[in-house]
N, C-alpha and C positions, 0 to 999 in steps of 0.2 A: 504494500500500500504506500501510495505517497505520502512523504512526509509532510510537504510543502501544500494549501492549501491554494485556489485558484478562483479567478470570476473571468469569465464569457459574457459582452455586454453587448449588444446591438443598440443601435442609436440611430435614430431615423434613416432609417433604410428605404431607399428607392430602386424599382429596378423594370425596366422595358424590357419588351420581348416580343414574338410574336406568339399571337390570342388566337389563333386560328392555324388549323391545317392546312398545306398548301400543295399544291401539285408539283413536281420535279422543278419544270419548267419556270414558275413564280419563285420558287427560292433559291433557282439557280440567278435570275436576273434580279433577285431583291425586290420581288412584287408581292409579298404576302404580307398579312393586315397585322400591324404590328400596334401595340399600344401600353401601358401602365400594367403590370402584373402587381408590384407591389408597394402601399403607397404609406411610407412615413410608420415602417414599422421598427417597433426598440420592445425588449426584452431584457432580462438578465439571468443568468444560470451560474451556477456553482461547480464545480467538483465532486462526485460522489452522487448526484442529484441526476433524476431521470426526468427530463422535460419533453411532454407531447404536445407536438402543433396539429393540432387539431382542424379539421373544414371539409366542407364535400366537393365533390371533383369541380375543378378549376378554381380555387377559392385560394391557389398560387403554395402549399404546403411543399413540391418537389421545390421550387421556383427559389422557395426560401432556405431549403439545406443546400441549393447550388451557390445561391449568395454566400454562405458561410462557406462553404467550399470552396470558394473563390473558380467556380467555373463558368458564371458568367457575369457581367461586369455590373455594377451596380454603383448607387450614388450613399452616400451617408458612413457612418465609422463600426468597422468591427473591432473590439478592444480583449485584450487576453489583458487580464490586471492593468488595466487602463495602458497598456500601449498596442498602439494599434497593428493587426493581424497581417503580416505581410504575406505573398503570395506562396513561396520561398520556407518562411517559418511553419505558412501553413501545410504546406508537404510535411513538413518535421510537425508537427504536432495532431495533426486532424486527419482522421478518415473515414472514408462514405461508402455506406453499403447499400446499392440497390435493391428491390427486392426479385430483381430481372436478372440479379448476378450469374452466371455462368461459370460451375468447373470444371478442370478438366475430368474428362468419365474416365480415363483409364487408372487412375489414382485409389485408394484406401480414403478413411477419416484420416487415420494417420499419416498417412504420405501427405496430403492435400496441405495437413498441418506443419509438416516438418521441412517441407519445400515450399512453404512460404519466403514472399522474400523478405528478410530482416537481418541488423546488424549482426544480431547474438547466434554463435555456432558451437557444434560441439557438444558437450555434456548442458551448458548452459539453455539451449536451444532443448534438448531432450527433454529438461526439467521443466520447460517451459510448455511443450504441447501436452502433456502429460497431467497438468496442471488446468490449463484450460481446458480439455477433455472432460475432466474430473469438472468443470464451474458447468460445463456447459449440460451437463452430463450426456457425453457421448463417449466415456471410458469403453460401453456393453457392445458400443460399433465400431470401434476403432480398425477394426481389421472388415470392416463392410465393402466394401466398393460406393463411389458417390455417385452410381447411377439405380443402386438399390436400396437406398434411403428414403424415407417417408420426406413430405412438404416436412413436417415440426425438425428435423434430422437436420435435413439441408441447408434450412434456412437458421438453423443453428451454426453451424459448421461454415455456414458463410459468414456469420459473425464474426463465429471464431478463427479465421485466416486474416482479421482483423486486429482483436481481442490478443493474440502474439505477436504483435507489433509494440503493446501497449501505448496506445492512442492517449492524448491528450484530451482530446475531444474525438466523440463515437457519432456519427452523423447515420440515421439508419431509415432509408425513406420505405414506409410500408410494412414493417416485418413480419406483421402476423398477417399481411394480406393473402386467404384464402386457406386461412387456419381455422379448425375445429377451435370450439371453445376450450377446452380442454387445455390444448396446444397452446391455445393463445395467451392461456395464465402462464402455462410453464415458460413461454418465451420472454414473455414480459416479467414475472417473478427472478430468472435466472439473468434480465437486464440489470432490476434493479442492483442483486447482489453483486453483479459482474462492478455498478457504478463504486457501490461503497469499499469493496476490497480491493479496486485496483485507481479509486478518486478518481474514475473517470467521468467527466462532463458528457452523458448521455442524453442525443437529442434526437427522439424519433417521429414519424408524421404514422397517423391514423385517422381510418374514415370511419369507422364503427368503431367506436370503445365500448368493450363491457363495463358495467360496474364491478366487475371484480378486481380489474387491473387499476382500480379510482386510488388504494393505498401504497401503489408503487411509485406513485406519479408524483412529486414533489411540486413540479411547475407543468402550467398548462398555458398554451397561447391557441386562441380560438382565431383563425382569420376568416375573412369572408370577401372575395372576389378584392382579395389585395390587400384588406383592413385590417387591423387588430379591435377586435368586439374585446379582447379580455386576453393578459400576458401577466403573469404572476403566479405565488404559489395556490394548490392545490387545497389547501385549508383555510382562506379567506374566501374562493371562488361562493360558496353559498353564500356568505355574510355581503358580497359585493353585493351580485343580484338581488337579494333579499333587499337589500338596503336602497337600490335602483328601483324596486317597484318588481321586480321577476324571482320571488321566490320558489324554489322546485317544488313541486307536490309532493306529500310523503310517496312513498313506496315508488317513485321514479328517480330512474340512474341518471344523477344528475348531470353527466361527462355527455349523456347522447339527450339528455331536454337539452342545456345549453348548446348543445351542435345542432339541434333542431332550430333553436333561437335565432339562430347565425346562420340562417342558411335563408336563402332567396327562395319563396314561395313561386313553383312555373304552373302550377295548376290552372289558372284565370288570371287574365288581363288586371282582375281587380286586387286578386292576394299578392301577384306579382308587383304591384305599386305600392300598397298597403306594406309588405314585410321588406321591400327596397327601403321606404320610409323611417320601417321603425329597425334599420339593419344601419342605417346613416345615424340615427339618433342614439344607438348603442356606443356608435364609433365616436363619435363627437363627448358623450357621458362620460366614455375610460377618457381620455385625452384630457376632460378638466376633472377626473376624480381620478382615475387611475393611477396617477404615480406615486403615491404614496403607498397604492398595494405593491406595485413593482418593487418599489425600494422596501419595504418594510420588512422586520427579521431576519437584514442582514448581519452578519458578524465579520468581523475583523476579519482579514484576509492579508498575508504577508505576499510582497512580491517574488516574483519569481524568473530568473533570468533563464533558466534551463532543466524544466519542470524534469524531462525523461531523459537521458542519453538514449536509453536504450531503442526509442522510437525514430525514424527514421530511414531513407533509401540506402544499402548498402554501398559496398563499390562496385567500380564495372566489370572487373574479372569477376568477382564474385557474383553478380547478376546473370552472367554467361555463364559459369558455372553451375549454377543453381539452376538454369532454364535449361542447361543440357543435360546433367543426372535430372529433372524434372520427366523429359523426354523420355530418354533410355529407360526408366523404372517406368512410366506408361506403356512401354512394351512390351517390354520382358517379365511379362507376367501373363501367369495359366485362368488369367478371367478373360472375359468376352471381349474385350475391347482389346487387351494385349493380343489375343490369338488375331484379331480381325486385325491389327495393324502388320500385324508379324508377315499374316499371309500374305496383305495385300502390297507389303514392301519386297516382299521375299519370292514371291511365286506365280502374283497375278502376272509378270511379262511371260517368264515359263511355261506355264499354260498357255499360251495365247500363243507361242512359238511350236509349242508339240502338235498345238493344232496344224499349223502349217508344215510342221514336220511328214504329218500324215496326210496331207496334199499333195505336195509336192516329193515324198522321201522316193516314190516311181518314174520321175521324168528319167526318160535317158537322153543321151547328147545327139540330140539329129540340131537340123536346123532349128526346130518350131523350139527349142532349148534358149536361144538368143531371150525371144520372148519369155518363155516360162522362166527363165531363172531371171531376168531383169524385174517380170512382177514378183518374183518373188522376195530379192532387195526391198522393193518398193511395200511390199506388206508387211515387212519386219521393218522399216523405217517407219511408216506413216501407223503401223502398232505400236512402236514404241510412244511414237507423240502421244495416242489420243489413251495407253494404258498409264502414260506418266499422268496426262490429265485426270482423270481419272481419279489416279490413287493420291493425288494431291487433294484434288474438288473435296474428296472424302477424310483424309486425314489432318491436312491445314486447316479448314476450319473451325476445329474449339480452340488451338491457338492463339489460331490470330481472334477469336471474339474475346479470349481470356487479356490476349494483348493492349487491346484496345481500352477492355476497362480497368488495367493496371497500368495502362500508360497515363491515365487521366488523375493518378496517385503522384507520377512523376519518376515512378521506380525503375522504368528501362524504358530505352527509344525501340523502335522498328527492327533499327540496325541490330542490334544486339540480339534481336528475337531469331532475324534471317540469319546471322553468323549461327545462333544456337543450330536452327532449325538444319541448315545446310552442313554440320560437323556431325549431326543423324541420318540426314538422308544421303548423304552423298556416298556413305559406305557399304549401304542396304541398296541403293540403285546400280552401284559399282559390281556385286556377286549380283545382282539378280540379272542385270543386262551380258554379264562376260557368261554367267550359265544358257543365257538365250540363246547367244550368237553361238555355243557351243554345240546346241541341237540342230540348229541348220546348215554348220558351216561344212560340215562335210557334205550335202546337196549343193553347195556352192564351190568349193573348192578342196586341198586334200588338208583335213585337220593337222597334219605332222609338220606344216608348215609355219611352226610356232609364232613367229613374227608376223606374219599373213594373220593371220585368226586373231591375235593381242591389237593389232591396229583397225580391224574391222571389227570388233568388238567395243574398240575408245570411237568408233564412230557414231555406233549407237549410244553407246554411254553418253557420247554430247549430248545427241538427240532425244534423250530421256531427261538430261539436266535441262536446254533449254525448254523443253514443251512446260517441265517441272516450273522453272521461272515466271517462262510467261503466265502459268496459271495463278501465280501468288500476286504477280503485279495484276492482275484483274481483278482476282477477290478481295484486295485493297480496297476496292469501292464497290464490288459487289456482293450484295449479303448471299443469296441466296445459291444454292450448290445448284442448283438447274440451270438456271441463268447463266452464273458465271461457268458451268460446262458448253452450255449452246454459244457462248462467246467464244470462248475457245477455242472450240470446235471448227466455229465458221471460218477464225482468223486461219486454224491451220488449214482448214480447208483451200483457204486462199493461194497460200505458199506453196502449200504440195503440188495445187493442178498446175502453179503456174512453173517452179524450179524444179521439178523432179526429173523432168526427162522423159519421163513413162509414159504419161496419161499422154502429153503432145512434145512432138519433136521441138527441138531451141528452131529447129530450121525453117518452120512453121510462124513464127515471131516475127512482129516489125521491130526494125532497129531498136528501140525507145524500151518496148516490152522487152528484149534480150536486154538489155543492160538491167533491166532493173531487177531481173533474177540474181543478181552479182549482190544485192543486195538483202540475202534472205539466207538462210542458215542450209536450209532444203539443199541449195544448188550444192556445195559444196562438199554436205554429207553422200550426197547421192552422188556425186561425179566419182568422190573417193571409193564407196563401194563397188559401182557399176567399173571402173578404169582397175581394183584391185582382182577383182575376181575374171573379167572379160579379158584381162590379160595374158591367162593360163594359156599353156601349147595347144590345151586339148581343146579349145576353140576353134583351132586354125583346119579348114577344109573340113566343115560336120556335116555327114550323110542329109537325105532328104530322111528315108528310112533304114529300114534293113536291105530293100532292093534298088534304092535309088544312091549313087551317091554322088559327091560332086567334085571327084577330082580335076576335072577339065578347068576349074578354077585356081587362076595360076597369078593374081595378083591380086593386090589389094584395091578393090572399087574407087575412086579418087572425087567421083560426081557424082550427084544425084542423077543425071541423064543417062552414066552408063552404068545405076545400077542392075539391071536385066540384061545385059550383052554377053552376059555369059551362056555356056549351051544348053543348061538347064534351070527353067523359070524358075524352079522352086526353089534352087541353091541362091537364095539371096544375100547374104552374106558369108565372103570369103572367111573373114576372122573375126574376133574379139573388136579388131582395131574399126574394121569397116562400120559394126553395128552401133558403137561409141561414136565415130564420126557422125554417122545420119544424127542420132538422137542427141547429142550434145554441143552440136557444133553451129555457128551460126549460119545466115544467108552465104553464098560466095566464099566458105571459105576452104581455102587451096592449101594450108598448111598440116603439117604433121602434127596428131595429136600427142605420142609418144617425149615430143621435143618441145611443146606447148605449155608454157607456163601454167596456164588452165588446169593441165592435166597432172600437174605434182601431184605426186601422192603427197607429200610431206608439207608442202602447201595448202593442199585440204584440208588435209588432218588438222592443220596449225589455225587455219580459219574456222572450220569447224570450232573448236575448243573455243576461240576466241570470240563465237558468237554466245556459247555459253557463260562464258568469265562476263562479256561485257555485261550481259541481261543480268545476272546476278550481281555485281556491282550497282548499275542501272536500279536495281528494287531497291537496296540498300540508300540507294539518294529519295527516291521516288515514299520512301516510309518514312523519310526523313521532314518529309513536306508537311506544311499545315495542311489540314484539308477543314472542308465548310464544316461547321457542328452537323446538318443535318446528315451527312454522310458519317460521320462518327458518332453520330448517339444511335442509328439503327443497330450498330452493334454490339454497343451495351444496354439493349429496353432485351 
């Protein structure tokens, strides 16, 4: 418990916003109807003290733990022991628990709790979840998993990844919202106790209070459409109204008549004017009687320079640390969520490959083989994109929603999430792609060819890491996993028909369109594949069938006009080098692919890779960006 006792003051607080929902479009150009959310409201609270702001929907209760939170901008003084609350200090003293919070499912109670992020490590940290466990009482789930907990569990255990920070102040909007009664004592009982043993200034928002949780409550603030109706303790609240003319009836919960009182009547034109009326003549009555409730039985309070050390955002290695054993222990584990991550990093491309394995493991080498084995490149390429998308779309997103509402703590940027995230994925995409290219690569060329097979293998490995990238820089601003896949999708869609080679020849191309394949990841994975495997001897002079063959073909084709000048129609391509020419070579062009810059293996390779390093660099700036609020609160409601 703290030693040092504290006051939290609000003092005419104002704060604008926008009042109304808007369409994409209106709040991307700043056209939604924006006005007064909260108007000239002041309060005080203590230490150890459980304060509820009380109102019914819109009546500005989120609006006001954001003010204190300092998330969105406001006019008037927040004071910690009369000095005022900077934005900075408020990281280190305050934190806000939505009741929309998100964690990660592959986690324990106890992991959830011990991979929090905070200063304190080691046995110190042990003693600490173990502790809170025990306040919150989640000791009997500690080994549950956080996707098989009850609402009263959860919404406990989101406190508590709080609650081991040791907060200065506990900002907790909703908590018992869509609790059993029952639930809703034990949340609210184990607040008050969490307030007194650990002095913390608890301040939560409800829409329905029971009368049971009336003796936990110390301070209550009623607002209404932006107003303070009543801000003081909880044991003058009868004596006010009483003494204003609105004594409570006996045998009624006085927490929900007074919120009754406070609330704008919409039933009729006539109750709606009539209770606007007497909702203005409440707010106007506290303002010339109410301060002396506000102020009154207060006690002496010593200053305080540096209430907690121990609360606060650790260091940066440590944050990276923390977010990558966070990771690894999400997966390496025998529950549901471990095995689904396990597989789908591990064996979803492998499958996807064996299928192709058993399509094509019967071609033999005639001609119609040019074909067959060039689509077959091209389906372990454009598989790799859409199974990397894929296993992203599914596994990045409780990250990055966890991201986002621990980024708004202050605890870790973007950057630090992607470096975590990519020191996990890159090693799980690394075995699962070199097993892929293992199953097919003897249909394409001779396995024993160790160097051959490790460089067509880092080819798809790029091609798994960029598709991987591009999918994290879209769900940036895409919430939804459908969405952000048919995005994906489409883009790669774009790149594959237009730089692969396959679907249409480059020879096919107006000037403008070939060059701008030089700018796409596609062209260059696909040239390196198609130019390493098409370059085998066993290419050179391939049968039509078993009765046809084509030895009468005695050079290599040089022009699209004398491709059929040879003596049999069918024998369309001389070699490896003829079939590369047609499909990757521009209008008019007369030179050697072999001797062609284009045509580097080790050029590819080096572009290829470079378009994944770049995109992965690229998300690292692009997380680093402010983005609008309403694109970042979609992901923490």
């Amino acid at each position: 418990m703290l030693a040092t006792e504290y006051t939290l003051e609000l003092c005419n607080v104002f704060h604008s916003g926008q009042v109304e929902p808007g369409s994409f479009f209106q709040r991307l150009t700043g056209g939604v109807k924006t006005g007064v959310i909260l108007k000239d409201v002041s309060f005080t609270t203590h230490s150890g003290e459980v304060t509820a702001i009380l109102g019914s929907k819109g009546s500005g209760k989120r609006a006001l733990l954001d003010v204190i939170a300092r998330r969105v901008p406001s006019k008037g003084h927040i004071l910690l022991d009369g000095v005022p609350l900077e934005e900075e200090q408020l990281n280190n003293t305050c934190a806000l628990v939505r009741h929309s919070t998100k964690l990660l499912p592959g986690l324990t109670v106890q992991q959830t709790l011990s991979f929090s992020l905070t200063k304190i490590e080691g046995y110190l940290k042990s003693s600490k979840v173990k502790q809170v466990m025990a306040d919150l009482a989640l000791s009997q789930v500690a080994n549950k998993s956080v996707t098989n907990l009850t609402k009263s569990e959860y919404r406990r255990l989101v406190i508590g990844v709080q609650l081991i920070r040791d907060p200065i102040i506990l900002l907790l909007d909703e908590p018992t919202w869509d609790l059993d009664p029952l639930s809703t004592y034990l949340v609210i009982s184990i607040l008050s106790n969490a307030a007194k043993k650990y002095g913390t200034a608890i301040i939560l928002t409800m829409e329905k209070p029971r009368s049971d949780v009336f003796p936990f409550l110390e301070r209550v603030v009623y607002l209404c459409l932006g107003d303070a109706v009543y801000a003081g303790p909880t044991r003058n609240l009868l004596d006010y109204f009483g003494s204003i003319g609105f004594p409570c009836p006996q045998l009624e919960n006085p927490l929900m008549y007074y919120l009754c009182l406070s609330t704008v009547d919409r039933r009729s034109r006539e109750r709606f004017i009539e209770s606007n009326h007497q909702i203005a003549a409440l707010v106007e009555k506290f303002k010339l009687e109410g301060q002396g409730i506000m102020q009154g039985h207060m006690t002496e309070h010593s200053r305080i320079v540096n209430p907690n050390k121990q609360y606060g955002k650790p260091g940066g290695v440590q944050v990276i640390w923390m977010l990558y054993v966070r990771m690894l222990v999400s997966i390496f584990n025998f529950r549901k969520n471990g095995l689904k991550q396990m597989f789908m990093r591990l064996f979803t491309l492998p499958l996807y490959f064996l299928i192709l394995w058993l399509f094509y493991n019967e071609a033999k080498d005639y001609q119609r083989a040019f074909i067959t084995k060039s689509g077959l490149i091209f389906n372990a390429m454009v598989g790799t994109y859409f199974v990397s998308i894929m296993n992203t779309i599914c596994l990045y997103g409780p990250y990055r929603t966890r991201y986002y509402q621990e980024s708004q703590e202050g605890l870790y940027s973007g950057a630090s999430l992607l470096l975590s995230w990519n020191l996990v994925s890159l090693p799980f995409s690394f075995i699962s792609t070199f097993a892929s290219a293992a199953i097919i690569y003897n249909i394409l060329g001779d396995i024993t060819e160790n160097l051959d097979f490790i460089y067509f293998a880092l080819v798809l490995w790029s091609c798994y890491v960029f598709a991987e990238q591009q999918a994290i820089a879209v769900m940036m601003v895409v919430k939804r996993g459908l969405i952000a896949a048919v995005v994906n999708i489409y883009i790669t869609c774009v790149y594959v028909m237009l730089a692969s080679g396959v679907l249409r020849s480059y020879k096919g191309y107006e000037d403008w369109l070939y060059y701008v394949t030089y700018i796409t990841h596609t062209r260059y994975a696909s040239i390196f594949m198609h130019r390493s495997i098409f370059k085998q001897p066993r290419f050179n002079i391939l049968p039509y069938n078993d009765q046809e063959n084509c030895t009468s073909i005695t050079s290599l084709i040089q022009t699209s006009s004398s491709l059929n000048t040879n003596s049999n129609a069918n024998c369309r391509y001389a070699s490896g080098k003829a079939f590369l020419t047609e499909r990757f070579t521009a209008r008019n062009y007369a030179g050697d692919i072999y001797t062609s810059g284009d045509f580097n293996l080790e050029f590819n390779l080096g572009i290829s890779f470079a378009f994944s390093v770049g995109i992965m660099v690229l998300n690292k700036f692009l997380y680093l960006i402010p983005l609008p609020s309403y694109i970042t609160d979609k992901f923490r409601e």
